[in-house]
C-alpha positions as CSV (number, residue, x, y, z in Angstrom):
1,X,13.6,0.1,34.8
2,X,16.3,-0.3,32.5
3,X,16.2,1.4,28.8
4,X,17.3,-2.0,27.5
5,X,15.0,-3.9,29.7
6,X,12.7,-1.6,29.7
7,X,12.8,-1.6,25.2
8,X,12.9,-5.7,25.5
9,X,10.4,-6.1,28.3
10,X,7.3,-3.1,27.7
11,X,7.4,-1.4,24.8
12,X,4.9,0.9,25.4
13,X,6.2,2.0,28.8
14,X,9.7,2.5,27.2
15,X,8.3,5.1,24.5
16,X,6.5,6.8,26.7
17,X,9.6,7.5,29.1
18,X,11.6,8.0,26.0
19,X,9.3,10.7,25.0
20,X,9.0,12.1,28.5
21,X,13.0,12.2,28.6
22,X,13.0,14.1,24.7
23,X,10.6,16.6,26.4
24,X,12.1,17.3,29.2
25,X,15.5,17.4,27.3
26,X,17.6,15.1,28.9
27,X,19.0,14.1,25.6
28,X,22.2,11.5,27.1
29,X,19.2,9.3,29.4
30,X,17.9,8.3,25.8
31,X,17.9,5.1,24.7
32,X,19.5,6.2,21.1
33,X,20.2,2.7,19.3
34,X,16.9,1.8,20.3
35,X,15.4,4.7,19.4
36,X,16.7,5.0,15.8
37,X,15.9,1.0,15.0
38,X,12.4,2.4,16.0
39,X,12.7,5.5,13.8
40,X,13.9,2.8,10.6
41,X,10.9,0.6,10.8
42,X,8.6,3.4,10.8
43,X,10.0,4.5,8.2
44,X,9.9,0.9,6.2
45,X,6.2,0.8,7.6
46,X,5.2,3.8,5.6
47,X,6.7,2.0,2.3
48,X,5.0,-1.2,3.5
49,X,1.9,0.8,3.8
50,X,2.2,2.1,0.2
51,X,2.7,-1.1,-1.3
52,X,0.5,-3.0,0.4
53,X,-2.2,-0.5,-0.4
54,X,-0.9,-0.7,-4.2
55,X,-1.3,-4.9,-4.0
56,X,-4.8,-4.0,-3.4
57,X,-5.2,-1.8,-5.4
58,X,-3.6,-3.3,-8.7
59,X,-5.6,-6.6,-7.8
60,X,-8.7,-5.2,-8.3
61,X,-7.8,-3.2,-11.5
62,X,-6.6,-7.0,-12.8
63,X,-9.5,-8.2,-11.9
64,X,-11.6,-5.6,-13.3
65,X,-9.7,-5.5,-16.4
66,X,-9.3,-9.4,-16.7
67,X,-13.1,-10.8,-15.6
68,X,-15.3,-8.4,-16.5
69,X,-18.5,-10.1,-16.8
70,X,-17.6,-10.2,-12.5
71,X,-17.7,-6.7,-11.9
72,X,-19.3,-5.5,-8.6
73,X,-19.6,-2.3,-6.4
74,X,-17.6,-4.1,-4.3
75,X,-14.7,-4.2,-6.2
76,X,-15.7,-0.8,-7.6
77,X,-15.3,0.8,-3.7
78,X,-12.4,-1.3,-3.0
79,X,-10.6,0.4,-5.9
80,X,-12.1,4.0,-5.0
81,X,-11.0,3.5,-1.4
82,X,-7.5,2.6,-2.0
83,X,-7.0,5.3,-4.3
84,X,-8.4,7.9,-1.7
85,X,-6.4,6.2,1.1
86,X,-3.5,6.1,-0.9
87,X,-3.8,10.3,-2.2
88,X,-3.6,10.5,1.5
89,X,-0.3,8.3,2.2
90,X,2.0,10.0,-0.3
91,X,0.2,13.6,1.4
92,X,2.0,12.3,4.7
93,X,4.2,10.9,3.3
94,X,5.6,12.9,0.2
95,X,9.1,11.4,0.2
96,X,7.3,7.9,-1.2
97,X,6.7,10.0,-4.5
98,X,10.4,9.1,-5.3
99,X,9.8,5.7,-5.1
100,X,6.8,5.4,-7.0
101,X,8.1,3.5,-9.9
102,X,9.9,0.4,-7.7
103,X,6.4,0.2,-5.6
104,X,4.6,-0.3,-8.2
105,X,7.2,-2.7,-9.9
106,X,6.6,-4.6,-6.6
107,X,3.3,-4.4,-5.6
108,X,2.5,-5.7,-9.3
109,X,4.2,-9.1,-8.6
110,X,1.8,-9.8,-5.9
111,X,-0.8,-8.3,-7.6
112,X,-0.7,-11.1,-10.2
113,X,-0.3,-13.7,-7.3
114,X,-3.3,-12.8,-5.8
115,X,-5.4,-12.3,-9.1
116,X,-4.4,-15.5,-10.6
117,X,-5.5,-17.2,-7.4
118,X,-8.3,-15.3,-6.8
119,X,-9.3,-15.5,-10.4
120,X,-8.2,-19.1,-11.3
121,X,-6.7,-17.3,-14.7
122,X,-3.8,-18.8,-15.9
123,X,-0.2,-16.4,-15.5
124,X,-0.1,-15.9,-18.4
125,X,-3.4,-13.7,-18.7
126,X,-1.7,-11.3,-17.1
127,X,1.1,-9.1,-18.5
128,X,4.3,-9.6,-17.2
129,X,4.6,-5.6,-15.9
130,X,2.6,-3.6,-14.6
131,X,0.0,-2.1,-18.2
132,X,-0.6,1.0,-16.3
133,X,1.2,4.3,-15.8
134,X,1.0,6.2,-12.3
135,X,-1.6,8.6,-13.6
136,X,-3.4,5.8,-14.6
137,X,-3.8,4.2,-11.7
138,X,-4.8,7.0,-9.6
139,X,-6.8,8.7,-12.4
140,X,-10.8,8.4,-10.3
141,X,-11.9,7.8,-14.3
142,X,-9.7,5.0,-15.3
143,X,-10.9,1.4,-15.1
144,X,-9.5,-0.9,-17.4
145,X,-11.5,-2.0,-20.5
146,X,-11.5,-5.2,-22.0
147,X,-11.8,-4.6,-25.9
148,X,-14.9,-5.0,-26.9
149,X,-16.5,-5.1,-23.9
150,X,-19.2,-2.8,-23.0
151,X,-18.6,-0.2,-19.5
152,X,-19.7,-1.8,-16.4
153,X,-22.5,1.3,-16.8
154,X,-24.0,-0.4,-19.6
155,X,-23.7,-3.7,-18.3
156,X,-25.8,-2.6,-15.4
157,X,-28.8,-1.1,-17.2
């Protein structure tokens, strides 16, 4: 089989010879454009991941903030999960951490997409950027408070 047929036509039997060829060190059989595309878009998967995991993230914290009186321990978990599974990311990942800032920036515009549609809340409920730092959205003790609202502690007792 062919490296370009073999890339086009089976996928997984192509990595697997391409790995079989790294190991054995016959570095010119190699399908090297192929093989670099494939090193990009993992690359652009891990950033995918982080956002992604930040839309979720940020939606519930919206939702939390923004519809209080819905609370649940579903959302509650959803928001502890992604935090955990997003300490791990950026621990695999520790290059992300310079591109905290823009991920954020846009993982917050779906964010809002979602929420509103999840929420039925108008745009406009929502603030145009993201209301939270970094810290804040990892920090396991932050959940956003509606002023004048009591904790979702007290509104479970």
């Amino acid at each position: 089989m062919s490296e370009a047929t073999g890339y086009e036509a089976d996928f997984y039997a192509w990595a697997n010879e391409q790995a079989a060829l790294l190991r054995a060190g016959r570095l010119g059989a190699l399908d090297i454009a192929n093989i670099a595309e494939e090193l990009e878009c993992m690359g652009k998967s891990q950033r995918r991941e982080l956002i992604s995991r930040l839309i979720v993230l940020l939606t519930h914290l919206l939702k939390w903030r923004f519809q209080p009186k819905r609370r649940s321990g579903s959302w509650r978990a959803t928001i502890i999960t992604q935090r955990i599974e997003l300490v791990h990311h950026l621990r695999d990942n520790p290059s992300l951490d310079a591109q905290l800032d823009e991920a954020i920036e846009d993982a917050y515009g779906g964010a809002t997409k979602i929420a509103r549609g999840e929420t039925g809340l108008a745009k406009s409920t929502f603030p145009a950027t993201c209301p939270w730092t970094w810290a804040q959205i990892m920090d396991e003790e932050f959940w956003p408070e509606t002023r004048g609202v009591a904790s979702v502690e007290q509104n479970n007792h």
